[in-house]
N, C-alpha and C positions, 0 to 999 in steps of 0.2 A: 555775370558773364556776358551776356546781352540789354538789347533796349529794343523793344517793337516799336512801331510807330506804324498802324494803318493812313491812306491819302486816298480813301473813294476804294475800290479793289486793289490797291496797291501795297505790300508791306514792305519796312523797311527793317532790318534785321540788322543791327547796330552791334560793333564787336564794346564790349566794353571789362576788357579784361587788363588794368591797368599793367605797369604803365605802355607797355608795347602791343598788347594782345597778342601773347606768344599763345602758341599752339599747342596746351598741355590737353590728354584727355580729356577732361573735363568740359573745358571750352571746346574742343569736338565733338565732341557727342549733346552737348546742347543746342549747337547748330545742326545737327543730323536731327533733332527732335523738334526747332525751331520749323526747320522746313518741311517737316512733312506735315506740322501743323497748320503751316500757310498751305497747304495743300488740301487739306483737310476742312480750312474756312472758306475754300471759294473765292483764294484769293488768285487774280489773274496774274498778276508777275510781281519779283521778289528783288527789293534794292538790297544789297550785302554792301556794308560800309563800316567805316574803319575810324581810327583818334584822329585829331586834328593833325598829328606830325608824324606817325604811322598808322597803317592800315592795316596792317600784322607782320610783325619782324620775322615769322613763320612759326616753327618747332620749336620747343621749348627745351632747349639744348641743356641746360640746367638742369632740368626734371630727368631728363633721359639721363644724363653722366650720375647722375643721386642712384640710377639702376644700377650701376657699375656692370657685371657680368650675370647680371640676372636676365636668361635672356627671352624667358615666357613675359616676364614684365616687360622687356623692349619691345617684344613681338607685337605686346596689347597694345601698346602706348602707340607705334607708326601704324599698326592696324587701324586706330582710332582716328588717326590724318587723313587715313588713304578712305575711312569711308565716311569722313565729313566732304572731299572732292567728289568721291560716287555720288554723295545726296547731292550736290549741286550740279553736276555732268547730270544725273538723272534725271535729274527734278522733273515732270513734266508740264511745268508752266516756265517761261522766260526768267534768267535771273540777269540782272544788268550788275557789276560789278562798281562801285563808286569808291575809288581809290583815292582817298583821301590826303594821304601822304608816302609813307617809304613803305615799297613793297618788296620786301626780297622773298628769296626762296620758295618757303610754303607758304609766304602772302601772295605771289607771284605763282603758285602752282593755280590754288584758290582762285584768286582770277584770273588766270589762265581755263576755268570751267566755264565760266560763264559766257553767256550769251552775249554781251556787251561788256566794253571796260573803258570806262569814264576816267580819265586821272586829272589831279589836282594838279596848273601848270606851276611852276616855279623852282624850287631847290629839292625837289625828291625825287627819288631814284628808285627802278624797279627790275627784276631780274633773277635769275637763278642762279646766285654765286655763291653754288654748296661745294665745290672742288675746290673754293680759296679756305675753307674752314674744315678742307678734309673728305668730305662726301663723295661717293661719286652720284652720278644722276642716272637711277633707272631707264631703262627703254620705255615704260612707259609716260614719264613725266619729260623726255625726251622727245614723246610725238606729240605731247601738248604744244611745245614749244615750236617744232616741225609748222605744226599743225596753224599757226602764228605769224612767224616771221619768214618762212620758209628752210628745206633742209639746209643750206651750206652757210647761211646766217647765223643758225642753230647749232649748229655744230661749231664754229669759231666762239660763239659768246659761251656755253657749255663749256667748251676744256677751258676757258680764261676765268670761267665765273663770273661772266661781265654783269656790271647793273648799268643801266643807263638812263640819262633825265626823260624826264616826262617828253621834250619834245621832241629825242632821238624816240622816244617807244612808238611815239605817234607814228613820226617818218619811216619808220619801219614795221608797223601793221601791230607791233606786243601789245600798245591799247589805239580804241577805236576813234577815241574826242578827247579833248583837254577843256575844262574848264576853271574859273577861276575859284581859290578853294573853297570861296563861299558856298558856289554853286555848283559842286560837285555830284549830291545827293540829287538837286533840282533836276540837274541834266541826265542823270539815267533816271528819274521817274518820267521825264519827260519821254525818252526813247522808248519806255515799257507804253506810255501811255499812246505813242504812235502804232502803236502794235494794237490798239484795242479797235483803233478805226479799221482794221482789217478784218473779213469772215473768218473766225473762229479757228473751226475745223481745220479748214485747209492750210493757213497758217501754221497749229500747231502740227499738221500731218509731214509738210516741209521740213520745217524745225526739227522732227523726230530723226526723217532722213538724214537729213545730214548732221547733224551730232552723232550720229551712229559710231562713225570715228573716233570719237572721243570718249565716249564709253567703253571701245573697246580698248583704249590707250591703257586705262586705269583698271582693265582685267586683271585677278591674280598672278597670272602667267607674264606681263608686261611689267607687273611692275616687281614679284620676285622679292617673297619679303625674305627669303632664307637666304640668299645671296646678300642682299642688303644688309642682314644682321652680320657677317662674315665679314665684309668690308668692314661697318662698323668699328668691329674688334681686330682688323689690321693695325698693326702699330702706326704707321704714316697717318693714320683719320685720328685715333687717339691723341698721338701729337697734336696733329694740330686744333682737335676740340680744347683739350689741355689751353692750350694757346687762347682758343678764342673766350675759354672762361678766366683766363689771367686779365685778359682784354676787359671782357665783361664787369671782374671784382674791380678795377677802378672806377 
């Protein structure tokens, strides 16, 4: 499901859930267990990185439709999403995000948690375009995005389900650096590793404050799994899941 890779205190937490690293339980909750582990060894800050041509195409929309109307097993299953992003909003050591290629949705929630968001410049695209496959977008995954690009940006790309390239995310604040794809992974250990030249404490005390926001984005109340499931099973999102697995079987 993953790949470690420690650099001096720095770990690098490699998705490798072929061939997209979709976001089935299983790969969530091994990143919920990966990072509390780097947390556990002393490690100062954590690279989350992705395949060479995605990063995470997000949910595993596949896994979820195989529940059909079972919907303690849907419950577990997005519960499992929502608290592989807690463990990353939580974390408390820096996570820099090294977005390696195409990030939608809950690739794009995912690093929308972290601390930093490196993307890889060239032909990939990242965004929340869960209303083009049907979804809608909670209030909390809403104020990540707020939280980013700002609200009236946010709200345009949101009802479009827009994605856009690496260098519109740049120009508009969704990631923080671009680099070339080689050096994607190089460039957020680098950014962690500029963090280490600063005192400690105070640093992480800053950090804590203002992520405070974002934590409480991805509260249970924010993000609303009973409402969620209810959409879900509106006939409009079934359609068009329906669709995006027609899409998909080719």
């Amino acid at each position: 499901m993953i790949d470690l890779h420690d650099d001096a205190t720095l770990r690098t937490i490699t998705f490798k859930r072929a061939p997209v690293n979709a976001l089935n339980p299983d790969l969530c909750e091994t990143l919920v267990g990966a990072i509390a582990q780097a947390v556990t060894d002393g490690c100062s800050g954590i690279v989350l990185a992705g395949g060479e041509k995605v990063f995470s195409a997000g949910l595993d929309v596949p896994h979820l439709m195989s529940l059909g109307k079972e919907r303690a097993a849907l419950h577990s299953a997005w519960e499992s999403f929502f608290a592989a992003a807690r463990a990353i909003a939580e974390c408390p050591i820096p996570v820099a995000a090294a977005i390696t290629g195409h990030s939608p949705a809950g690739g794009c929630v995912l690093a929308l948690c972290c601390d930093h968001r490196v993307m890889a410049s060239g032909p990939f695209q990242i965004g929340l375009n869960e209303t083009q496959v049907g979804l809608a977008v909670p209030e909390g995954i809403q104020r990540l995005l707020r939280r980013a690009v700002g609200r009236h940006r946010a709200e345009q790309m949101l009802m479009r389900g827009a994605l856009v390239d690496a260098e519109t995310a740049l120009a508009i604040g969704l990631v923080d650096e671009l680099a070339t794809h080689g050096e994607v992974v190089a460039a957020a250990r680098a950014w962690l590793a500029g963090l280490q030249a600063l005192p400690r404490t105070p640093m992480l005390r800053t950090r804590a404050i203002a992520r405070a926001d974002l934590i409480e984005a991805l509260s249970p109340q924010h993000v609303d799994l009973a409402t969620m499931l209810d959409l879900w099973e509106h006939p409009d999102a079934q359609a068009a899941l329906r669709a995006l697995m027609a899409k998909l079987g080719k």
